[in-house]
LORO-491689 format. One line per field, with one value per residue (C-alpha): residue number from 1; x, y, z. Coordinates in steps of 0.05 Angstrom, whole numbers, padded with zeros to 5 digits. Layout:
<rogus>
seq <- (NUM | ...)
east <- (X | ...)
north <- (Y | ...)
up <- (Z | ...)
</rogus>
This chain:
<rogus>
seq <- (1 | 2 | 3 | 4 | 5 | 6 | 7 | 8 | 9 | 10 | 11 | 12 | 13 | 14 | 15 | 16 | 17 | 18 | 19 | 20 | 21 | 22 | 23 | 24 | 25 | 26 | 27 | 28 | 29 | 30 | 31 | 32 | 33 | 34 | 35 | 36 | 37 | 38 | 39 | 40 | 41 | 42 | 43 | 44 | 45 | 46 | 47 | 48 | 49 | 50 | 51 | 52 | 53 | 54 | 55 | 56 | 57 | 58 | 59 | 60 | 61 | 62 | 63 | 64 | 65 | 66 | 67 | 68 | 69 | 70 | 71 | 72 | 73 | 74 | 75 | 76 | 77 | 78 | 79 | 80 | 81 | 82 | 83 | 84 | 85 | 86 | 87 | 88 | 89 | 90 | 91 | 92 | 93 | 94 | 95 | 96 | 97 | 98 | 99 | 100 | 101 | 102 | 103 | 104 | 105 | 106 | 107 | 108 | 109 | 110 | 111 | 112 | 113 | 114 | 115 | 116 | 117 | 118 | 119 | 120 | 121 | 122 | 123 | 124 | 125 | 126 | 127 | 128 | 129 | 130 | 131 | 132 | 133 | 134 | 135 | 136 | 137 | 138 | 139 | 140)
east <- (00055 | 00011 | -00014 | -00071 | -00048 | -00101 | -00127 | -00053 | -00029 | 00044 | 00081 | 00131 | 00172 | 00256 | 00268 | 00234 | 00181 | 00135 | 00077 | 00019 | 00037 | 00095 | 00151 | 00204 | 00217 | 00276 | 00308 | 00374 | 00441 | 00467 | 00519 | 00467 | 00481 | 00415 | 00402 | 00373 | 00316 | 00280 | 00218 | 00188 | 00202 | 00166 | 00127 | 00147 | 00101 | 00129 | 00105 | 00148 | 00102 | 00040 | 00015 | -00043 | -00059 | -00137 | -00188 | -00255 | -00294 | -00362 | -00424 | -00439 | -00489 | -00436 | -00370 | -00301 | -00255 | -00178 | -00138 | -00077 | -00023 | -00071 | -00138 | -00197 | -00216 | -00263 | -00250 | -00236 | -00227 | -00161 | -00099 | -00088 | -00008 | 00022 | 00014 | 00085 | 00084 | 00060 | 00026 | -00043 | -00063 | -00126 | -00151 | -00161 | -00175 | -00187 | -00176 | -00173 | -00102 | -00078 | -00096 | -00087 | -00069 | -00061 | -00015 | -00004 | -00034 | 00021 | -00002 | 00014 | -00002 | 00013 | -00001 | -00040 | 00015 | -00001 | 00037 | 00066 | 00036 | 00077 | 00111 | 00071 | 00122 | 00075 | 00086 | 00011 | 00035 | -00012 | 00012 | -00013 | -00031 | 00017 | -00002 | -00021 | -00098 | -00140 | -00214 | -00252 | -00277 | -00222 | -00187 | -00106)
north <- (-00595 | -00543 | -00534 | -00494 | -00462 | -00412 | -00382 | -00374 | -00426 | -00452 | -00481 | -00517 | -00541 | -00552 | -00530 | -00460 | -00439 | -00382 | -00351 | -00341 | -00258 | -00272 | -00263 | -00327 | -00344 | -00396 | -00420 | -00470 | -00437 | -00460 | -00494 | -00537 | -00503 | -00474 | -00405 | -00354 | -00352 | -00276 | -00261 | -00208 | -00184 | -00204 | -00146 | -00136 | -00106 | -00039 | 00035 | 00029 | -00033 | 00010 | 00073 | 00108 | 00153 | 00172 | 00172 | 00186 | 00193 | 00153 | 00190 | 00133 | 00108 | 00104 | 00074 | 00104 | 00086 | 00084 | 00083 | 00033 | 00010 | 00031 | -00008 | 00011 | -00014 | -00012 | -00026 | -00094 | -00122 | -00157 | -00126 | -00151 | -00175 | -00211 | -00297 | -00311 | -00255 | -00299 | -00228 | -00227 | -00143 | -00129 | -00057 | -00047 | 00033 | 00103 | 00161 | 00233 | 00236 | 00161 | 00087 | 00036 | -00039 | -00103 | -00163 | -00220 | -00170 | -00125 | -00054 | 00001 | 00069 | 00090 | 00161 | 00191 | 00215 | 00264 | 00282 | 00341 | 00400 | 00415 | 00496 | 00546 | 00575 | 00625 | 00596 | 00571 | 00540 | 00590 | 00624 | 00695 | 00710 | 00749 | 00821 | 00861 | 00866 | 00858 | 00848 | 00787 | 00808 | 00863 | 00862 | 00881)
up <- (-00261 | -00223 | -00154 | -00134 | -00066 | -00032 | -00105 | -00129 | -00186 | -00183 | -00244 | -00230 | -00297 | -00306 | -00237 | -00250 | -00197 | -00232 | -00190 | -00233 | -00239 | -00274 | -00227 | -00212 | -00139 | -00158 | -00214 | -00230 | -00265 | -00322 | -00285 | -00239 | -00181 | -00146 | -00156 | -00092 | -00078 | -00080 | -00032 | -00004 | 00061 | 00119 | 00149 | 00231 | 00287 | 00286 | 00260 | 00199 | 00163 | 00177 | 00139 | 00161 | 00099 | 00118 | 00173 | 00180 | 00248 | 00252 | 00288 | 00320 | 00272 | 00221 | 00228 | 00234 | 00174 | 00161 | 00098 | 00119 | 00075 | 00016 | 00039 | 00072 | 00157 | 00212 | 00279 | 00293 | 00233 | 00222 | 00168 | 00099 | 00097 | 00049 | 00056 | 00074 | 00138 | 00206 | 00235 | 00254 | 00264 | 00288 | 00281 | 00357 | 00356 | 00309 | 00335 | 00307 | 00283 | 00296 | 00302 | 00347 | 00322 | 00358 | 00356 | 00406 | 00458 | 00441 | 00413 | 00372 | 00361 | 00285 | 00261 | 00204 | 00159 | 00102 | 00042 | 00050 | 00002 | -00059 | -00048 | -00085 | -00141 | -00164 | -00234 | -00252 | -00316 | -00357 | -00419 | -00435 | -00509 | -00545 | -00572 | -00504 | -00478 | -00532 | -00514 | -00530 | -00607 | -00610 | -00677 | -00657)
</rogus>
């Protein structure tokens, strides 16, 4: 049997529930007794479910941009969360170095958080030629 739910296809066969990328939600032991259940966790309104990754400032006739959780906004459009999670975040605000999102009139400031730059070893990874300074068409 399948069921088409919002683009997704469900198969449901011997008590095995298999989302169409491959991964089981459920499944009986061999025993008959039901197995648990795994799903993902449902994202809350707090800093920790958000990462701001990249903004860019509009001039006015362009828009201002933010990277969050990995996709691409403007201002007011509304966050990409997974189906199961009952939040609807609106983009309210960009600013400079943070962003402001909104939920059930609640709000939340979430910084722009950058990865922090690798320490310079001085070790470029080069290897020098062996032999000393020859010049380029020097026999040695």
């Amino acid at each position: 049997m399948k069921l088409l739910l919002r683009y997704r296809t469900i198969m449901v066969c011997n008590a095995l529930i298999v989302l169409a990328s491959g991964s089981c939600l459920a499944a009986d032991n061999r025993d008959g007794t039901p197995a648990a259940a795994t799903v993902a966790p449902n994202p809350t309104f707090e800093k920790m479910s958000f990462r701001v990754t990249s903004i860019l400032i509009g001039d006015g006739r362009t828009p201002s941009l933010a990277v969050i959780n990995g996709r691409k906004y403007g201002e007011g459009e509304f966050l990409r969360l997974p189906k199961i999670s009952s939040l609807r975040v609106r983009l309210k605000q960009i600013n400079g170095k943070d962003v402001v999102l909104e939920h059930d009139n609640q709000t939340l400031v979430v910084p722009l958080q950058r990865p922090e730059p690798k320490q310079n070893t001085g070790d470029t990874g080069e290897t020098k030629p062996v032999g000393g300074d020859a010049k380029p068409g020097e026999a040695k």
